[in-house]
C-alpha positions, 0 to 999 in steps of 0.5 A: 473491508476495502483494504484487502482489495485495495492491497491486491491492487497495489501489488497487481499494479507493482507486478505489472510496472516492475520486472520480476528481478526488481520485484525481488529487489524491493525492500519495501512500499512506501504509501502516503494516505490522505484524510478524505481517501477513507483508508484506515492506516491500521487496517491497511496494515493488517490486510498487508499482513493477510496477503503474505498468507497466500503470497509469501513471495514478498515477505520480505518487503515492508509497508510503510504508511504516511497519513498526510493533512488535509490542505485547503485553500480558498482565493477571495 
């Protein structure tokens, strides 16, 4: 399941960006997954949830998944 590893990723790269103040300050995480990224909205979730085990820092900050289409286009 690459979405735990996926999970440590994003909160390691937010506890790099922000400060620890704004950190605190987050309300929630907004994602947006395309159909060819290979990530199971749903297992993304559940893997979010399982942080919060050994992470209770942030709680109180919410996942907000968006899955978005596929979009070709192909000139002639």
């Amino acid at each position: 399941m690459h979405e735990t590893s996926i999970v440590n990723s994003i909160m390691r790269t937010l506890e790099q960006e922000f400060e620890s103040e704004k950190l605190h300050r987050m309300k929630a995480i907004h994602l947006k997954v395309g159909i060819l990224s290979n990530i199971e909205p749903r297992l993304l979730h559940n893997a979010y949830s399982a942080y919060h085990i050994t992470n209770p820092g942030y709680h109180h900050v919410a996942l907000h998944i968006e899955s978005t289409t596929l979009k070709i286009q192909c000139e002639v």
